[in-house]
C-alpha positions in Angstrom: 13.9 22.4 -9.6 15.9 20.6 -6.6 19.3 19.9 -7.3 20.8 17.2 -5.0 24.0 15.3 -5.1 24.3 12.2 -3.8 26.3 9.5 -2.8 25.6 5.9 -2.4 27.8 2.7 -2.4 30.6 5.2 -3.7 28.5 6.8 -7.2 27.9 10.4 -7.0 25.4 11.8 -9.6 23.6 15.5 -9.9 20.5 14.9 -10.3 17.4 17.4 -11.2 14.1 16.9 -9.3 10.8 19.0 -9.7 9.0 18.4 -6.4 6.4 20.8 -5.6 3.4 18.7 -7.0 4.8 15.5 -5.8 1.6 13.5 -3.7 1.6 11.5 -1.4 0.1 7.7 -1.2 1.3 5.5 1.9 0.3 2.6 3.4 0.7 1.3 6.6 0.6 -1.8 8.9 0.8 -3.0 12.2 0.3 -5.9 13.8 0.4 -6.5 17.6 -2.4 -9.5 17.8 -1.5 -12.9 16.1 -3.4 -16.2 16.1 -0.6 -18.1 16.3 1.9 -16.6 18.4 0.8 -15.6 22.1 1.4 -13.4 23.6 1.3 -10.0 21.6 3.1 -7.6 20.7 2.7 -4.2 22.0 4.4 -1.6 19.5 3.6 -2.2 16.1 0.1 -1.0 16.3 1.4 2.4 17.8 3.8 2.8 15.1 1.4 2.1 12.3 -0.8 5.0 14.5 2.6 7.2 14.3 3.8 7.1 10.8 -0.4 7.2 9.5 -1.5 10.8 12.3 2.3 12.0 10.5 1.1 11.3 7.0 -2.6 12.5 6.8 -0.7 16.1 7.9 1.1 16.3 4.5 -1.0 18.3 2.1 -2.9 16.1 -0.1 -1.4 12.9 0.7 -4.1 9.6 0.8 -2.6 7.1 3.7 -4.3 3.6 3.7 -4.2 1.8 7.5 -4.3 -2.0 8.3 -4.5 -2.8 12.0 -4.3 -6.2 13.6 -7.3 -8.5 12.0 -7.6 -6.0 9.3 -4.2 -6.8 7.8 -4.7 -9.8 5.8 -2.8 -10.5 3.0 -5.8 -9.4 0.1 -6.3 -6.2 1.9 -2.6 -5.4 2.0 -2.1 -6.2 -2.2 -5.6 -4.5 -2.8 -4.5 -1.3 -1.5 -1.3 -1.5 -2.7 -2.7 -2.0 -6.1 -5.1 1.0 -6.0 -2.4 3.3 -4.3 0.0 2.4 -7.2 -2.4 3.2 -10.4 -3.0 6.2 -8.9 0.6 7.8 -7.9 2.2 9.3 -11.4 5.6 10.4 -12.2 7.7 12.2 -8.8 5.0 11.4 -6.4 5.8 9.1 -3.8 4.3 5.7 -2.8 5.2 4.4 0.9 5.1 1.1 2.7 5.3 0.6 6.0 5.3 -2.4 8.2 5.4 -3.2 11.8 5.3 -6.4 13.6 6.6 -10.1 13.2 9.4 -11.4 10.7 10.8 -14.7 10.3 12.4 -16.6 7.5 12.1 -19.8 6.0 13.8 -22.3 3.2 14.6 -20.3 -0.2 11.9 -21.0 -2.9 14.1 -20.8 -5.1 17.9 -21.5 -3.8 19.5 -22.3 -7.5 19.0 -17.8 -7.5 22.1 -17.8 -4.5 19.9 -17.8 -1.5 19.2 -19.9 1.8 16.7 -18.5 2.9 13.7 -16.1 2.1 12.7 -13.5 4.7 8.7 -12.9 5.2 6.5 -10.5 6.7 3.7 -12.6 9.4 0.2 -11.6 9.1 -2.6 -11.8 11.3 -4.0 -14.8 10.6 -0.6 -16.3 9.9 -0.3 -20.4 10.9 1.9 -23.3 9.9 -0.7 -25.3 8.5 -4.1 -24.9 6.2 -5.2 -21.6 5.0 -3.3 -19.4 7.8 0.0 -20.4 5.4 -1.0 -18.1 2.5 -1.2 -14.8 5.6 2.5 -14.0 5.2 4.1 -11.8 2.5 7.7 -12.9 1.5 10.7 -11.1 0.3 10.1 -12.1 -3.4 6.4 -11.3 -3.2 7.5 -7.5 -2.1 10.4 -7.1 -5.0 7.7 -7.9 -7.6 5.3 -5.2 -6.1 8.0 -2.7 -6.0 9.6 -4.0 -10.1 6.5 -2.8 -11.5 6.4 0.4 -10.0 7.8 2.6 -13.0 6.6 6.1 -12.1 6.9 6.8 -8.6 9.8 6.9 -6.2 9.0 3.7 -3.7 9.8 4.1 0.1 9.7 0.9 2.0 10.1 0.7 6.2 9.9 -2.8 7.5 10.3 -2.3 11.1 10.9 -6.2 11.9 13.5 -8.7 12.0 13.7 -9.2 7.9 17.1 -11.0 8.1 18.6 -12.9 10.7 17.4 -13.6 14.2 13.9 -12.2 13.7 12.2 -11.2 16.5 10.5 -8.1 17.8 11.4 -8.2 21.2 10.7 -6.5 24.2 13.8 -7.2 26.1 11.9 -7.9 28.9 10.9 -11.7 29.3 8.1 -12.5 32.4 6.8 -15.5 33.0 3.6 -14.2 32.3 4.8 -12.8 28.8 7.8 -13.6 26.2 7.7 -11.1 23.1 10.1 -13.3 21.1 10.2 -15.3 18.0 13.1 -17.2 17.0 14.0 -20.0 14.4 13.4 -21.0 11.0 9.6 -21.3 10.4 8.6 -24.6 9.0 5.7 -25.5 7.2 3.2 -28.9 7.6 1.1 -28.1 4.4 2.3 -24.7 2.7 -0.8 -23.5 0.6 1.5 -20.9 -0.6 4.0 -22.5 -2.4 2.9 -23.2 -5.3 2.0 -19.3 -5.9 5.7 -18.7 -4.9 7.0 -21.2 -7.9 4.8 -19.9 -10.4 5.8 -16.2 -9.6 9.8 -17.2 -11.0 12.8 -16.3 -9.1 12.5 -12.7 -7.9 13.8 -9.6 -9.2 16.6 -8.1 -7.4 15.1 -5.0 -5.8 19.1 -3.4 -6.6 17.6 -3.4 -10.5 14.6 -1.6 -9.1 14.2 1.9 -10.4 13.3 4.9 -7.8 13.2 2.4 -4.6 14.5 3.6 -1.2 14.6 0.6 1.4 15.0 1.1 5.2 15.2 -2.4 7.3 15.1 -1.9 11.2 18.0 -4.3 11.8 20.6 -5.7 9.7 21.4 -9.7 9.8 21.6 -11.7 13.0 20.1 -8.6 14.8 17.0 -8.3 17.0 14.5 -5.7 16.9 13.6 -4.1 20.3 10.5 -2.7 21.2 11.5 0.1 23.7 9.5 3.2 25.5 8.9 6.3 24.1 6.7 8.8 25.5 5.2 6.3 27.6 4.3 3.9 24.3 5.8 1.1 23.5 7.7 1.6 19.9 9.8 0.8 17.5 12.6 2.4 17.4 12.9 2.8 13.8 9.0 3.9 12.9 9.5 6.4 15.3 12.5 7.8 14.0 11.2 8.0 10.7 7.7 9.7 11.6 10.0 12.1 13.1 12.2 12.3 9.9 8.4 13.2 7.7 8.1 15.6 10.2 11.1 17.9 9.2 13.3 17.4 11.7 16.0 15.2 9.6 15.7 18.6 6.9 18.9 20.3 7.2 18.9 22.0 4.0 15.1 23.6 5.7 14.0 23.2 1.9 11.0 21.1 3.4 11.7 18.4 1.6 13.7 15.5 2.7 16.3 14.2 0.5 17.9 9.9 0.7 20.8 11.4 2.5 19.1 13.4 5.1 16.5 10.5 5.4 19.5 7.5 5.8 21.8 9.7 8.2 18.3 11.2 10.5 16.7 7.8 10.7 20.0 5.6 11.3 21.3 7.5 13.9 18.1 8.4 15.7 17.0 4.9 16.0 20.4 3.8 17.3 19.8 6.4 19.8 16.6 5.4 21.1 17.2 1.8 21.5 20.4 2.2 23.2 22.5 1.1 20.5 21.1 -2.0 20.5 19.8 -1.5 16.7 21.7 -0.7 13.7 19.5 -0.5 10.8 20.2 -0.8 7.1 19.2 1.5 4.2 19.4 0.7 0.3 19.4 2.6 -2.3 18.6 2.8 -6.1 21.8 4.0 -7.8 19.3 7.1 -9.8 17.3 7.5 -6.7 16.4 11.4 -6.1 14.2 11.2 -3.6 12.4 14.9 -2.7 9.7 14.3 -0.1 7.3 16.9 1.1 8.1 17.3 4.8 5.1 19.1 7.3 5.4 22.7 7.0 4.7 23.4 10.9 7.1 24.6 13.7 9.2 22.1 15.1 8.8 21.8 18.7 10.4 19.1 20.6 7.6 16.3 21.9 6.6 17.1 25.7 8.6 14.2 27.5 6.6 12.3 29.7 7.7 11.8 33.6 10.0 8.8 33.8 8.5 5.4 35.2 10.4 3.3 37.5 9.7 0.0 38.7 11.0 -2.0 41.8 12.6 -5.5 41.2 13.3 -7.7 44.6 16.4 -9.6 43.9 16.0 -13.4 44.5 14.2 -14.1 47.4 15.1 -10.7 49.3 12.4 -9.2 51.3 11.9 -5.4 49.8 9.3 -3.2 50.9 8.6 -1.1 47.5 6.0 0.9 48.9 9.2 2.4 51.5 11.4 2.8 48.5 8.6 4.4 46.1 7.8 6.6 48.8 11.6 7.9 48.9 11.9 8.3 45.4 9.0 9.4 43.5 9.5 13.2 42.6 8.7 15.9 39.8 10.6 13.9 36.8 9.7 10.5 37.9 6.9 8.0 39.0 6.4 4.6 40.3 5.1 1.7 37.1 3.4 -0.8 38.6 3.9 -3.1 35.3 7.4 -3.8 35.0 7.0 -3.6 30.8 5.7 -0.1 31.5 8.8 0.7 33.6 11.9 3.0 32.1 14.3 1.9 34.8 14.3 -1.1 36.7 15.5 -0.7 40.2 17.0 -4.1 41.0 17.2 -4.1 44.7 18.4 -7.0 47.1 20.5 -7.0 50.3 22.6 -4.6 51.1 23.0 -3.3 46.8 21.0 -2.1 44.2 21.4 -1.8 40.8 19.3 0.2 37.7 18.7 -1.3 34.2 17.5 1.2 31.5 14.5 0.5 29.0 16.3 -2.1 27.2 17.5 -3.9 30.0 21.1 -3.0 29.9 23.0 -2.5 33.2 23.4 1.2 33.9 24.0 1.1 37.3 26.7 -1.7 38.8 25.3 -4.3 41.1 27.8 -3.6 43.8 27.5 -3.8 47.8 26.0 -0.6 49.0 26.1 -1.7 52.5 27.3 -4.3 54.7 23.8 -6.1 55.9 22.5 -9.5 56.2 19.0 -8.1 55.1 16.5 -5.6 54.3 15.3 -6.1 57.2 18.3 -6.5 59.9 19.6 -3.6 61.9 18.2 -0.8 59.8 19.9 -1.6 56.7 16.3 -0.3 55.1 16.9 3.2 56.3 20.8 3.0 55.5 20.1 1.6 51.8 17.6 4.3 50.9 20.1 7.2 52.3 22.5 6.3 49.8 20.0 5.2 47.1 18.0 8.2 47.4 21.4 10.0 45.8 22.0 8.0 43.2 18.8 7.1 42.0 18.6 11.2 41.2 22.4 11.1 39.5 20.7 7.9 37.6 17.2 9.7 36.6 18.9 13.0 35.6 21.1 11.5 33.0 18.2 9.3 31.9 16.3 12.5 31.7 19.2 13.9 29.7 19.4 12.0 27.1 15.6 11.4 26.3 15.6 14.9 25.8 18.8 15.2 24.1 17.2 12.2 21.1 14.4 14.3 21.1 15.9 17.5 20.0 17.5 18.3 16.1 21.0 17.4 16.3 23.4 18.4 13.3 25.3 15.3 12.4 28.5 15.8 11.1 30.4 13.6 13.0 29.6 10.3 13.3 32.0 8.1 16.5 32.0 4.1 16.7 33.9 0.9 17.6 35.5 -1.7 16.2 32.5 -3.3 16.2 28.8 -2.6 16.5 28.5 -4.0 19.7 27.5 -1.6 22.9 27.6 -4.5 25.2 31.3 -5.8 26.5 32.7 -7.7 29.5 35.6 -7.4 31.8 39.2 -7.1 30.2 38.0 -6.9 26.5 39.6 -4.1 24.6 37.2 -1.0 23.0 38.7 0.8 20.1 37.2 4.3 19.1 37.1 6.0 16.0 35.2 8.8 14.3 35.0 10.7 10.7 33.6 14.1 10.1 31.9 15.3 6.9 34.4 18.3 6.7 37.7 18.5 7.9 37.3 20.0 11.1 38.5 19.9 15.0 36.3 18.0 17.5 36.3 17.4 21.4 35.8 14.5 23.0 33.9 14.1 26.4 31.9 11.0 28.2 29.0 10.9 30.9 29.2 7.6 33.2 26.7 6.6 35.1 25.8 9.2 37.2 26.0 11.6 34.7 29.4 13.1 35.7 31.2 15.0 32.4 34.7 13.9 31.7 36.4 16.1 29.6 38.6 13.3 27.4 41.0 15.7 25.7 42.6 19.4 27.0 41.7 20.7 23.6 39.6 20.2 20.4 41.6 18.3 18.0 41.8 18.6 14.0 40.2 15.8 12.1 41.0 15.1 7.9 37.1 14.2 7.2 39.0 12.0 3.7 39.8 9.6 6.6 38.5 8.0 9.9 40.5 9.0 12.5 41.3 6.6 15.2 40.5 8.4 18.8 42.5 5.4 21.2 41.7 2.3 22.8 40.7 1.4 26.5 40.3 -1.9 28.4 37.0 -2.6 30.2 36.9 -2.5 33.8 33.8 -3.4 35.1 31.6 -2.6 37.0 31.2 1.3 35.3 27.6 0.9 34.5 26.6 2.7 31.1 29.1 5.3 29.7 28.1 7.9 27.1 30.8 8.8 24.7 30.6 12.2 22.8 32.0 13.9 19.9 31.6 17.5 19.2 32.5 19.6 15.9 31.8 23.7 15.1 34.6 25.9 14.2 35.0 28.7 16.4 31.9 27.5 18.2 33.5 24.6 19.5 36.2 26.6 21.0 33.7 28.6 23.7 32.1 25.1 24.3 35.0 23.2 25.0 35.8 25.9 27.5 32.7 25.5 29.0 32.9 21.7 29.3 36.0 22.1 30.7 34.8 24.7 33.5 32.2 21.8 34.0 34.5 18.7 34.4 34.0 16.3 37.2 30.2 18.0 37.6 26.9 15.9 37.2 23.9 17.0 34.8 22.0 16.8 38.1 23.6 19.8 39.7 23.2 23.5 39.2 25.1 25.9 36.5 27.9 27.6 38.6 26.2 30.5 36.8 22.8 32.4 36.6 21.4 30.8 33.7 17.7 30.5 32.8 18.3 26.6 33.0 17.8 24.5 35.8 20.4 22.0 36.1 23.6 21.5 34.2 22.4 18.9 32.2 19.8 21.2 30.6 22.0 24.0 30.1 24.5 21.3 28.1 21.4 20.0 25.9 21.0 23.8 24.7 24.3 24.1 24.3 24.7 20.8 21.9 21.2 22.3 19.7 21.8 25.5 19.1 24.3 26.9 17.0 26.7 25.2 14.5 27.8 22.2 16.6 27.4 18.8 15.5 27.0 15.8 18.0 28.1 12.3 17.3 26.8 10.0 20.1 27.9 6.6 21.1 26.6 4.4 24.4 28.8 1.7 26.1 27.2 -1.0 28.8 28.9 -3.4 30.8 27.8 -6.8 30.4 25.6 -7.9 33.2 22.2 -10.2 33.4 19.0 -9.0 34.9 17.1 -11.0 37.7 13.7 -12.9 35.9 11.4 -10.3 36.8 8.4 -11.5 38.5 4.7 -9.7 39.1 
């Protein structure tokens, strides 16, 4: 018996759980091909791949796939169908979804809504036969109403609500992965199905259902790198999550609380904070799920890709600049979408735009030159470039590594608002709450990965209320900060002395002390894993545009 007690929406309940014959029954889709939007996507196949190769490794589970073409609206409910009669009481029925959203008029608006969010198939169109290949809202809250047995997990990794869009934050000429607006329909052959079905159930009256949307409303969903794939931030994070690493109880099995807090804060993580999904919660939900009983071993991180953008109509020579650049952690992508920094260079300044396209580096003046070419401003730009660009790819380095890694997450930091994105003069206000009553030290990266210790000592925190850290103004350009906060007890007292010892250093450059890690920046990542610290992690950009990229 597994005794769990949870909280959700303020209602805390003990609840009793036998899990150790709970199965397994999943299934999964991803669609990167569509006959009516072109182009394709380019991550929603590899996350159907992800959360399916994770699945098939828990003992006994049956995991159903739809890729592309294969995912048509009959095969989706089929499967479903079978999956469902055969899962019995405490076993565990998953969906997953990957690719396209969009919304359109409310079937039924006298029920309180506007509009009703769908799921784009395949063979989706706005006309004929291609109207019945989408799956709406209402469609899935009947599915998961009948479900009386077993506990219902449900991962749409899409814009359900608001703007959306997968996107890839990277628009070419060549390629836009972006789909906006209210769809309308020419001759919906799907309507009258939707009528005759009755105004849907509310899925907050579902019994045993555990939902987790990839963005909340008005928010995009970004397709970012990972490992050199193109993913979703959110199907990766949960894949991860089945895997064990969000257990912190290490009973292998993964409770709604270590689920919600894992998955919400690893997907903010890897899309920059550009994503804040959403997680609800039947109020008797006790969910116990079977995580992989294998060692967890952090994901070999693949070398990071960089690609070379000429600003406007200067006149770069990339193969000069690769040639100065490319070394052991980093090589040259030849495909801008395959890139994981974009070096934006023009004149006598550069600048460096992460995987999502936010500014990370300032577009300032480097140098005073007319041109690439005129009076050696090549060889002057690439002497000072050269430095930076390492500063810039070892905190990149950093914190792919870091998101890879367990992190105990007791402390959680934010803003004001969820934005990560702010301009000149506007005002950011920090807070942070802790799950215990605790002390915690604060300390940021900027852009070239230089630690800033923010406070002489740790401080104490009451974890009954958020405590407000300060406020500062935004002076750009600063590029991409990093703002940490760090909780342990005693622990936190030898790490804060550490930090300090460290302050004004960059995670490029060497501990002051023999160390079996090669550069301060690794030494700080086993220094934030092991032990009893907790991390709380938040990034900050400076609002700036990209230059339209251009093959």
């Amino acid at each position: 018996m597994k005794y769990v007690l949870i909280s959700f929406f303020g209602l805390f309940l003990l609840i009793t759980t036998k899990a150790a014959d709970a199965k397994v029954y999943a299934l999964t889709v991803g669609i990167d091909e569509y006959a009516f939007f072109q182009p394709s996507l380019d991550g929603a196949v590899n996350d159907s791949n992800d959360i399916a190769n994770t699945l098939k490794t828990v003992q006994g589970a049956e995991v159903v796939q739809f890729l592309n073409g294969q995912a048509t609206k009959s095969n989706i409910f089929k499967a479903w169908t079978v999956l469902a009669e055969r899962a019995g009481q405490g076993d565990h029925l998953i969906l997953h979804i990957a690719g396209h959203g969009a919304f359109q008029k409310a079937v039924f608006p006298e029920a309180g809504e506007t509009f009703d969010n769908m799921y784009l198939l395949a063979g989706f169109d706005v006309t004929g036969e291609g109207t019945k290949e989408r799956i709406l809202d209402n469609e899935f809250a009947f599915l998961f109403e009948k479900e009386r047995e077993a506990t219902v997990l449900f991962i749409a990794d899409i814009c359900f609500s608001g703007t959306l869009a997968r996107s890839a934050f990277l628009e070419t000429e060549a390629k836009v992965r972006r789909l906006e607006g209210l769809i309308e329909f020419e001759d919906d052959q799907l309507r009258d199905e939707l009528v005759a079905l009755g105004p849907p159930p509310s899925t907050s009256a579902v019994q045993n259902l555990f939902e987790i949307y990839a963005v909340g409303p008005g928010e995009i969903v970004p397709e970012v790198r990972i490992n050199n794939q193109m993913r979703g931030a959110l199907s990766y994070s949960v894949a991860r999550a089945f895997e064990g690493h969000a257990d912190r109880s290490n009973d292998q099995l993964l409770s709604e609380t270590e689920l919600d807090r894992f998955v919400l804060r690893k997907a903010r993580e890897h899309a920059n904070g550009l994503q804040n999904p959403e997680t609800r919660a039947s109020a008797d939900l006790a969910l116990a799920f079977p995580t992989i009983n294998r060692s967890l071993q952090p994901p070999v991180i693949e070398k990071l890709k960089f690609f070379v953008l000429a600003s406007g109509d200067a006149d770069v020579d990339r193969d000069l600049i690769t040639a100065r650049l490319v070394h052991e952690e980093v090589e040259y992508a030849k495909d801008p979408l395959a890139a994981d920094l974009i070096l934006e260079v023009g004149g006598g300044s550069f600048a460096f735009f992460n995987s999502t396209r936010d500014l990370i580096y300032p577009s300032v003046s480097a140098i005073e030159c007319e041109g690439w070419s005129s009076d050696g401003c090549a060889a002057k730009l690439l002497n000072r470039l050269e430095t930076e660009f390492s500063a810039v790819v070892a905190k990149e380095v950093f914190l792919r590594r870091l998101a890879e890694r367990p992190l105990r997450e007791a402390v959680e930091v934010w803003t004001k608002n969820t934005a990560t994105q702010y301009s000149k003069g506007e005002r950011i206000g920090f807070h942070l709450k802790t799950e215990v009553s605790d002390s915690v030290f604060l300390f940021a990266l900027d852009k070239f990965g230089r630690i800033t210790a923010l406070v002489d000592q740790p401080i104490s925190v009451d974890a009954s209320k958020p405590l407000f850290i300060g406020e500062s103004i935004v002076e750009p350009p600063f590029g991409a900060d990093h703002f940490f906060a760090v909780t342990g007890g005693e622990e936190l007292r030898a790490f804060s002395r550490w930090l300090k010892a460290n302050n004004g250093r960059a995670l490029s450059q060497a501990p002051e002390t023999a160390t079996p890690h090669g550069s301060l920046g690794a030494e700080l990542i086993e220094k934030l894993t092991q032990g009893s610290l907790s991390v709380g992690v938040l990034p900050i950009f400076t609002v700036e545009q990209m230059q339209q990229i251009k093959n």
